[in-house]
C-alpha positions in Angstrom: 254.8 -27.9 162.1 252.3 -30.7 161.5 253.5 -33.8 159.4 249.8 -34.0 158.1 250.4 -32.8 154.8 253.5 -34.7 154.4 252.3 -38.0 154.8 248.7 -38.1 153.9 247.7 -40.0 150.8 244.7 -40.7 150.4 243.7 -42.6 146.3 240.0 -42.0 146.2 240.5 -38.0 146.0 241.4 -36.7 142.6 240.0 -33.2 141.7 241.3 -30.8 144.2 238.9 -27.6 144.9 240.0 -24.7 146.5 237.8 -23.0 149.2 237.2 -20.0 146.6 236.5 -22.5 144.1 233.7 -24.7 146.1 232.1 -21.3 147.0 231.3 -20.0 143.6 229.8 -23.3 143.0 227.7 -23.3 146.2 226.7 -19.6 145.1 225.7 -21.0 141.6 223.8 -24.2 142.5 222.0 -23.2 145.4 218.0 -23.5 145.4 216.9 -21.2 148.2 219.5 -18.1 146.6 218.3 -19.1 143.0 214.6 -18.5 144.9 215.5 -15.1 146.9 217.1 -13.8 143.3 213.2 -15.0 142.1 211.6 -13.1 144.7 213.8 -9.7 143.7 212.4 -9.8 140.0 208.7 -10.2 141.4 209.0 -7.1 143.4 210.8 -4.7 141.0 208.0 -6.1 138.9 205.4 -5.3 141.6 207.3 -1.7 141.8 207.0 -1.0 138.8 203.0 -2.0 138.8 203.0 0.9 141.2 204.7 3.0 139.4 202.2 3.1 137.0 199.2 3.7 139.2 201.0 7.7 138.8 200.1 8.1 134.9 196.6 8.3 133.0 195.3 4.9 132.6 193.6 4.8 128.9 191.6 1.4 128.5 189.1 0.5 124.7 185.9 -0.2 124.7 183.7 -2.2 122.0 180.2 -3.2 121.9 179.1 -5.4 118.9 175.7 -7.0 118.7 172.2 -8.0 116.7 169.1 -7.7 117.7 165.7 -9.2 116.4 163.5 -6.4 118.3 161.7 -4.2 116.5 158.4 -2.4 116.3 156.4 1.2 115.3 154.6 3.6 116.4 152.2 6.3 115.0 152.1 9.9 115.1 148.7 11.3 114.8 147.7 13.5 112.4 145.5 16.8 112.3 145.0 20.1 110.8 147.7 22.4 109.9 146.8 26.0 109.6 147.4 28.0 106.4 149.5 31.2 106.5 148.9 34.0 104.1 151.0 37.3 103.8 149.7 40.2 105.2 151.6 43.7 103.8 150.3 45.7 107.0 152.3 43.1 109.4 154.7 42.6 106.9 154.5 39.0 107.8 153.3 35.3 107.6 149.9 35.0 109.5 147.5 32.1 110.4 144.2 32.6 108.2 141.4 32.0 111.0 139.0 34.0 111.8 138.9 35.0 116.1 135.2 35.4 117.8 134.3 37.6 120.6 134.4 34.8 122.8 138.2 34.0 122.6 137.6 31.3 120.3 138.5 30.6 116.8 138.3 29.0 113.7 140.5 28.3 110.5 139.3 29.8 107.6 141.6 27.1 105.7 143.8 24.8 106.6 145.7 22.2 105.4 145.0 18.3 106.4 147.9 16.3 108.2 147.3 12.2 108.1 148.4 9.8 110.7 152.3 8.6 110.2 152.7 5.7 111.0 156.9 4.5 112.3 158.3 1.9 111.8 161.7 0.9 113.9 164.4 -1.9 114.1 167.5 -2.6 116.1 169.6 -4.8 113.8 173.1 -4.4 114.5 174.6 -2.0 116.9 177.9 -0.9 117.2 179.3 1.6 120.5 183.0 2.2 120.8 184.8 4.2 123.1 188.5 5.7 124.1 188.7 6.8 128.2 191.5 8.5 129.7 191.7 8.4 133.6 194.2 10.2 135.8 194.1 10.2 139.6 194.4 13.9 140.5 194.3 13.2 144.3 194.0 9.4 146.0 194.7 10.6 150.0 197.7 9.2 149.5 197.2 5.6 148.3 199.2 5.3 145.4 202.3 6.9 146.6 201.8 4.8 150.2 201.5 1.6 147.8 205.0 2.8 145.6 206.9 3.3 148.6 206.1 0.0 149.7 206.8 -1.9 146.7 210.7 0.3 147.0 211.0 -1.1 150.4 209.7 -4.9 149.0 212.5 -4.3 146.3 214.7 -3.5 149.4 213.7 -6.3 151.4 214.6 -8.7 148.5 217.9 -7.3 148.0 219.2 -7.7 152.0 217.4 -11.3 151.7 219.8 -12.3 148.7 222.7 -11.0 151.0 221.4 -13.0 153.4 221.0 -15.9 152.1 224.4 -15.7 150.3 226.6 -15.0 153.7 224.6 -18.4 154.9 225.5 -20.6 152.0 229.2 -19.0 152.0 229.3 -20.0 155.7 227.8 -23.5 155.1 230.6 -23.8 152.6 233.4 -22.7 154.4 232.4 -24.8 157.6 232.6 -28.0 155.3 235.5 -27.2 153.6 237.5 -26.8 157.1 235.5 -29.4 158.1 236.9 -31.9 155.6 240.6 -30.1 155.9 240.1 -31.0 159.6 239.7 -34.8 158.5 242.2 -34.6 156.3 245.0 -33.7 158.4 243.7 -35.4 161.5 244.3 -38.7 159.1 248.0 -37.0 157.9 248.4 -37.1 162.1 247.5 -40.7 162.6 249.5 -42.1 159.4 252.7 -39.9 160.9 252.0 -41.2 164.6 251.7 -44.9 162.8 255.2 -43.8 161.3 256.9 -43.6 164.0 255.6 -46.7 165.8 256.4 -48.9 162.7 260.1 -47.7 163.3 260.2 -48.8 166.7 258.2 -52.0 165.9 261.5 -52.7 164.0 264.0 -51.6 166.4 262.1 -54.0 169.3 261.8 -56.9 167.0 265.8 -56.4 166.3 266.6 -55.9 169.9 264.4 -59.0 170.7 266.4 -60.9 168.1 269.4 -60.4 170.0 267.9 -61.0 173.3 267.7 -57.7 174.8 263.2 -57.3 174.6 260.9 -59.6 175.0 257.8 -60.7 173.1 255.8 -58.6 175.7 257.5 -55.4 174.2 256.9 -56.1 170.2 252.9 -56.8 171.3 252.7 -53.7 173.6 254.1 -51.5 170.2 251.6 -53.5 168.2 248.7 -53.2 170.6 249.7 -48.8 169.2 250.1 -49.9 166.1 246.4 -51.6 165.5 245.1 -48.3 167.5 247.0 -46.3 165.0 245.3 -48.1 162.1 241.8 -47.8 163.7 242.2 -44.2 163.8 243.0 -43.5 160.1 240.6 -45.8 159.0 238.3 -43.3 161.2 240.2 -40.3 159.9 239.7 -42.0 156.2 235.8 -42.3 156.5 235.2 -38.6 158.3 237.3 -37.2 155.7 234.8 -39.3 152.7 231.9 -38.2 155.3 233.0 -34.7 154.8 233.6 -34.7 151.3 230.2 -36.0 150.8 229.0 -33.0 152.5 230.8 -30.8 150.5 229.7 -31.9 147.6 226.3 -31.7 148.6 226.0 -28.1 149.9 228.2 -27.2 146.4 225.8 -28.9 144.0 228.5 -32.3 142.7 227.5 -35.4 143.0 228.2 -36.8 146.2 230.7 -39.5 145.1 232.4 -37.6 143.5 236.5 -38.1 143.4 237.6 -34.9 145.0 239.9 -33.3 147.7 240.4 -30.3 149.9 243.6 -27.9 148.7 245.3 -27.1 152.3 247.8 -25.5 150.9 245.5 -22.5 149.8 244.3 -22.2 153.2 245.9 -19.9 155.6 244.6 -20.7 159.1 246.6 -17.8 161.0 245.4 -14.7 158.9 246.1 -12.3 161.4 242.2 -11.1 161.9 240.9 -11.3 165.1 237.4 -10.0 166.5 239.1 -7.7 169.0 241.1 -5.8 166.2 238.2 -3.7 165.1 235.2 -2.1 166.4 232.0 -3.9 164.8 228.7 -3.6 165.1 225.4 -5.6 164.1 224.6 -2.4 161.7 226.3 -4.2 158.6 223.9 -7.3 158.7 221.1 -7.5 156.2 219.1 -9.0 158.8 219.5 -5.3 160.7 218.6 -4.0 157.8 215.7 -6.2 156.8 214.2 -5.4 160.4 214.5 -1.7 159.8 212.6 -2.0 156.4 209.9 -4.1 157.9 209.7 -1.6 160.9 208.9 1.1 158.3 207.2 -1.3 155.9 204.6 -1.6 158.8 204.8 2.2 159.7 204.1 2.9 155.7 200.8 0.6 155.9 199.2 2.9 158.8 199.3 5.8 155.6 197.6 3.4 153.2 195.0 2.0 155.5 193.9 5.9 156.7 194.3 6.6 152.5 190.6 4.3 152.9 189.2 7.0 154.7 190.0 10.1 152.5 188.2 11.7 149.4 189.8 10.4 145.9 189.7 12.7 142.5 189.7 11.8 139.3 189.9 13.4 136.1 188.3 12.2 133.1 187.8 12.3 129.2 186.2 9.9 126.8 185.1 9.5 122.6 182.2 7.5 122.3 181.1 6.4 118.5 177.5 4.7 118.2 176.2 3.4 114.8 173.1 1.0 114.5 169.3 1.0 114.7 166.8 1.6 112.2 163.3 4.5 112.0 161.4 4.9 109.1 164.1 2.5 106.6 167.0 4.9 107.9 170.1 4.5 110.1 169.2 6.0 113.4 172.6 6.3 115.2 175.8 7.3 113.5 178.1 9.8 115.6 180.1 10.3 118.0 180.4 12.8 121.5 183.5 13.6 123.5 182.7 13.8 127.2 185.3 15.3 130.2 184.4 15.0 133.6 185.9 14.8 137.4 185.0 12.4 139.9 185.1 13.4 143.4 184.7 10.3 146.3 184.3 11.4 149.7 183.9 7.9 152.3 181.3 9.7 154.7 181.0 6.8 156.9 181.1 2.8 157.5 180.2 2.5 161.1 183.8 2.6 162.5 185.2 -0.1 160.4 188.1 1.8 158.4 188.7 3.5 162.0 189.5 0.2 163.7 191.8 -1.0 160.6 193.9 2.2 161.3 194.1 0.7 164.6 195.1 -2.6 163.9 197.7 -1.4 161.5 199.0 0.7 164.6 199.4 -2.2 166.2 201.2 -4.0 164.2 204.0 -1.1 163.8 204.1 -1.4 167.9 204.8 -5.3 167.2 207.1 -4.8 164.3 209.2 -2.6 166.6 209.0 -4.3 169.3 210.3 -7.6 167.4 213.2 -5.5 165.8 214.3 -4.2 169.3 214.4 -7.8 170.5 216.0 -9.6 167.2 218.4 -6.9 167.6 220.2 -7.5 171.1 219.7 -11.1 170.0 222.2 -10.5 167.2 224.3 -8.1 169.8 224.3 -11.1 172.0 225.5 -13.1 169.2 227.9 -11.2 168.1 229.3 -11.1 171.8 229.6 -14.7 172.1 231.4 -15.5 168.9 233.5 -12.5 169.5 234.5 -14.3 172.8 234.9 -17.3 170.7 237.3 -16.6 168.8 239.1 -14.8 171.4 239.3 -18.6 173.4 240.0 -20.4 169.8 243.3 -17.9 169.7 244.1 -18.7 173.0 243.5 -22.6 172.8 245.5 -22.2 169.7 248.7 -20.9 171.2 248.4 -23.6 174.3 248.2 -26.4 171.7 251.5 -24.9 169.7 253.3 -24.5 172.7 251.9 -28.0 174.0 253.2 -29.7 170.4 256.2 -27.7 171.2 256.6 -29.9 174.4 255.2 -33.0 173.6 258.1 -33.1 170.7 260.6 -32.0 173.2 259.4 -34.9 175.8 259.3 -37.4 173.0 263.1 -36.4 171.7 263.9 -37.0 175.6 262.2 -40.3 175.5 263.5 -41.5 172.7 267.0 -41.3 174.2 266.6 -42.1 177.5 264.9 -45.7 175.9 268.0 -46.2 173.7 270.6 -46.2 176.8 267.8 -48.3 178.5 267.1 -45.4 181.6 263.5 -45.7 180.3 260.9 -48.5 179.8 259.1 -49.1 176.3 255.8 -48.3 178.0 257.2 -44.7 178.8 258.2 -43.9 175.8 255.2 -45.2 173.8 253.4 -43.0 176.3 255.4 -40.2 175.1 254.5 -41.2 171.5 250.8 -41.0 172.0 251.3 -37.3 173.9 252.7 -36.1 170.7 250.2 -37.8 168.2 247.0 -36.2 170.4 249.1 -33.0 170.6 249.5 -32.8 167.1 245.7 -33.8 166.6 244.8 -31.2 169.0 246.9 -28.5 166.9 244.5 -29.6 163.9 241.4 -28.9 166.3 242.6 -25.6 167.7 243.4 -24.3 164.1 240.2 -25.3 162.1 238.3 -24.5 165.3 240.0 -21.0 165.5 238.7 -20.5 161.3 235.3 -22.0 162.2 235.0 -19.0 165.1 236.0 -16.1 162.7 233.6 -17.3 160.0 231.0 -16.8 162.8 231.9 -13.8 163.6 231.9 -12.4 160.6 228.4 -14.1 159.6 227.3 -12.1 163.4 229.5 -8.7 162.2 227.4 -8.1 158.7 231.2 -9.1 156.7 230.4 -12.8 154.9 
């Protein structure tokens, strides 16, 4: 059992955070998740811009303007034959008179003048409602929906993403700074001990029985002591800093790590369960962009196939002037189909379909090889912690020891069978046992959290 926590005092920490405590605010502060939770709203956004490529699109149109032009024209005039009523025909029939020749003459007629038009634009007004609805679009707006799902997708394992490496970043710091902390609580114990024997060698010298040589040697461990909790101090303020820079507080901040919330044996190892790379959202973000390139081979052939679309419009016209009166004032209701068939464009839409082909063959071929990276990773820092377990267990049973060999020591030096230097030697074993304890344990949490960042579970 460490004597870290017993004796470490340290007056510049104040606020003590716990490790679930500095991870919310790491979660809340942090830029780059505030931007990946960003990037999700654009996309549903985008989605739902898709979405809407299904339904009739209905758009308003209005034309206002005034026009100086104007002009006339004339009609020419003539002669208009007279009818008259014949009882034998029992109808109305021209009154000429028909030679021999095929030719003829009006007997009377009526005289028709030249009119002369007159015409002016003025204003003119033209409105119209249209309603379009794609009917069939080779597959173009249902490619470009499916897409926008698997953007929305995308965005979703990226958050994950992004949150398992800023909970990682905060738990490394935190044991980080626990690390420090109790590496100081070992120095200020080993400095303990050699303050008591300082006094024991300065009363033995008193009465003759050590020399001078003997109070310098335990002061020689004594300034060497000092030294390393004034390093222990400054990693531990270094460390804090850090802390309070990946969780968003001001970096001078007055606070401290809780180590008594911290369990470092939880019983979790990476050889307990079977895990696999399939939990990751970088697994899963690989898959989506896989079939995110596979979807863009449909929408890039979509180019190259025949696009219908159904129609209906009201159109309202009013302005223009003939003759002193309005010339336009009504409306017509029109419904068509359009029908596009690409015929061709010299192979270019053929070679795009290729080039889209070959960037699914490099999307797959990048996913295979990210993906026995992340096997390989997940290999190593299962081995990790399986040598951080074991290390761990060595440095107990070598505290175990080194407290055992010290006890010895200590009372083979007080019936004089063992020289100062020996026993301050023991001393020192314990004190870089004890520090090596510290190591092995936050070493042993820093593995796990890798493996679980490498097993899909921060």
């Amino acid at each position: 059992m460490l004597l870290a926590l017993q004796c470490m005092q340290i007056s510049f920490a104040q606020t003590e955070l716990s490790l679930q405590e500095c991870r919310e605010k790491a979660l809340s502060h942090n830029r780059t998740l505030s931007a990946a939770k960003t990037k999700l709203s654009q996309t549903e956004f985008d989605m739902k811009s898709y979405k809407a490529n299904f339904f009739p699109q209905m758009s308003l149109m209005a034309t206002d303007f005034y026009s100086t032009a104007s002009g006339d024209f004339t009609i020419s005039g003539g002669h208009l034959p007279i009818y008259k009523y014949v009882e034998a025909a029992g109808q109305y029939v021209p009154d000429v008179t028909i030679n021999p020749d095929g030719s003829y003459k009006f007997n009377s007629y009526a005289d028709f003048p030249d009119q002369k038009m007159d015409w002016k634009l003025k204003n003119v007004f033209v409105g119209a409602v249209q309603l379009m609805q794609p009917i069939y679009s080779g597959g173009k707006i249902s490619t470009a929906y499916n897409m926008s799902k698997l953007g929305v997708s995308m965005a979703t394992e990226n958050i994950r993403l992004t949150e398992s490496e800023v909970l990682v970043k905060t738990d490394e710091a935190y044991y980080l700074a626990i690390k420090a902390r109790e590496l100081g609580g070992v120095a200020r114990s080993y400095k303990t001990l050699l303050e008591e024997l300082k006094k024991n060698v300065e009363a033995a010298f008193r009465h003759g029985l050590k020399t001078r040589n003997d109070i310098m040697k335990v002061q020689v461990k004594l300034n060497e002591a000092e030294l390393s909790i004034q390093k222990a101090d400054n990693a531990y303020r270094l460390a804090l800093m850090n802390l309070c820079h990946i969780i968003g507080m001001p970096l001078d901040s007055e606070i401290s790590v809780d180590v008594s919330a911290v369990s470092f044996v939880d019983g979790s190892s990476a050889g307990s369960s079977v895990a696999d790379i399939t939990a990751r959202p970088e697994y899963s973000i690989l898959e989506k962009k896989t079939e995110l390139a596979r979807q863009n081979i449909k929408l890039t052939k979509s180019s190259s196939l025949p696009t219908v679309v159904a129609g209906a419009a009201y159109t309202y016209a009013n302005g223009g002037e003939l003759a002193g009166k309005r010339l336009i004032d009504n409306g017509s209701a029109t419904v068509g189909v359009s029908v596009n068939v690409p015929i061709s464009v010299f192979g270019g839409e053929s070679n795009k379909v290729r080039s889209a082909k070959a960037a699914y063959q490099i999307a797959q071929l990048e996913q295979q090889d990210m993906n026995e990276k992340m096997q390989l990773e997940l290999a190593q820092s299962a081995n990790a912690v399986s040598e951080a377990e074991t290390e761990l267990a060595l440095c107990e049973t070598s505290l175990q020891q080194a407290a055992e060999n010290m006890k010895l020591s200590k009372q083979q030096y007080e019936v004089g069978f063992e020289p100062l230097s020996d026993y301050l030697e023991t001393q020192a074993l314990w004190q870089q046992a004890n520090a090596n304890l510290v190591q092995a344990r936050c070493q042993l949490q820093l593995a796990k959290i890798k493996y679980k960042k490498a097993s899909g579970g921060m």
